[in-house]
C-alpha positions as CSV (number, residue, x, y, z in Angstrom):
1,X,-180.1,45.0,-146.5
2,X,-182.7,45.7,-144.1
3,X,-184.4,42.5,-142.0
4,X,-187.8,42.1,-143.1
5,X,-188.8,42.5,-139.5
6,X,-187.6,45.8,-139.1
7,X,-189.1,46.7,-142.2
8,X,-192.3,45.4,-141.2
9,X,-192.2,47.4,-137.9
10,X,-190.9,50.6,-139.7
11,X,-194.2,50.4,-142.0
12,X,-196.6,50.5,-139.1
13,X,-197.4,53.8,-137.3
14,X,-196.8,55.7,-133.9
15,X,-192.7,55.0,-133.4
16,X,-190.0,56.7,-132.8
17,X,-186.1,56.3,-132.8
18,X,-183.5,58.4,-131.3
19,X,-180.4,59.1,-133.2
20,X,-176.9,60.4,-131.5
21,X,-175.0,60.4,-133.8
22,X,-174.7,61.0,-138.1
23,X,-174.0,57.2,-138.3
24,X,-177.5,56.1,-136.4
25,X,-179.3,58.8,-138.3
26,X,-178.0,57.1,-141.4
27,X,-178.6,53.5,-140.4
28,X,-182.1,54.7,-139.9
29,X,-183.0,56.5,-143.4
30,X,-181.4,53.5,-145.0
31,X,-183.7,51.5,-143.1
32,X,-186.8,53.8,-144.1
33,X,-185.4,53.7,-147.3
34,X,-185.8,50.0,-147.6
35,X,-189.6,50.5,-146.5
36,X,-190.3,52.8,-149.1
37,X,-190.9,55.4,-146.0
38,X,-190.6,59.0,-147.4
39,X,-190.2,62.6,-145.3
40,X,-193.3,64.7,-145.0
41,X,-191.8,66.6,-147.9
42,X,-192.1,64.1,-149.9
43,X,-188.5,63.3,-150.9
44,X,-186.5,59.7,-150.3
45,X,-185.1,59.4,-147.0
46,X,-181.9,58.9,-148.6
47,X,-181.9,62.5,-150.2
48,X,-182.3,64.6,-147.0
49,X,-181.1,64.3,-143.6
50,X,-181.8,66.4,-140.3
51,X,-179.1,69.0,-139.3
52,X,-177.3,67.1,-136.0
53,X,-176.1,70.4,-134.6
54,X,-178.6,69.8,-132.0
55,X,-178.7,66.8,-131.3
56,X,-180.3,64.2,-130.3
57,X,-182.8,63.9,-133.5
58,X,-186.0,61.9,-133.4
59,X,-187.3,60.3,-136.6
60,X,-190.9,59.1,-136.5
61,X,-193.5,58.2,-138.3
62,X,-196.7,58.8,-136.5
63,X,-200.8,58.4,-137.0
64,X,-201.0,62.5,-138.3
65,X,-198.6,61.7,-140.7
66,X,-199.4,60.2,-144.7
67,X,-198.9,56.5,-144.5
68,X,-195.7,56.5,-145.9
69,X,-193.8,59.4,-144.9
70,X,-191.4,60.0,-141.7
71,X,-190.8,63.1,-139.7
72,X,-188.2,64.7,-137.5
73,X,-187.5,66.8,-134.5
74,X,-185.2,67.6,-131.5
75,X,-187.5,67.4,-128.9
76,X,-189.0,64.3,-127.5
77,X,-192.2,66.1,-126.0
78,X,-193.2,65.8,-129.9
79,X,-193.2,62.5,-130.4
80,X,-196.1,60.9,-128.6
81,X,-195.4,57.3,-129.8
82,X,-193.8,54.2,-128.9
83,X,-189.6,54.4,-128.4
84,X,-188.0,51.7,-130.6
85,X,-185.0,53.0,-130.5
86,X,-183.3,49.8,-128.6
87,X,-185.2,47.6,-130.5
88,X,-184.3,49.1,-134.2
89,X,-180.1,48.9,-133.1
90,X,-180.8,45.1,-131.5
91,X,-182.3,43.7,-134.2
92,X,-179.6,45.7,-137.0
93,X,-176.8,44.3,-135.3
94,X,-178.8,40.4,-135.4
């Protein structure tokens, strides 16, 4: 179960978080999932996740997005919004 803080967080815009690794993309779409966040192509976070053959993968969900929906890519230069990457593992492992 997702804090309520991090959900809170997850449902405002402009933030991005870094994943390394299958596990942190997973703790991350589970997270979204909890928000009710959905990709850009509108299915569940749950149901899709980014190819890690290049890796690291941003997910974020940013102001040119729909409200609710997530995105991802595997360049940084793309995402143009604030890093929560440290804060998103901190507060999961509170």
């Amino acid at each position: 179960m997702t804090s309520k803080k991090i959900i809170e967080r997850l449902n405002q815009q402009d933030w991005f978080v870094k994943c390394e690794t299958a596990h942190e993309v997973a703790l991350v779409l589970n997270a979204c999932l909890d928000a009710d966040l959905i990709w850009f192509s509108g299915r569940k976070a749950s149901k899709f996740a980014p190819e890690l053959s290049t890796s690291p993968i941003f997910i974020a969900k940013q102001h040119h997005l729909f409200k609710k929906r997530i995105g991802h890519t595997s360049c940084a230069s793309f995402c143009k919004c604030e890093n929560i990457t440290d804060w998103f593992f901190e507060e999961l492992r509170k």
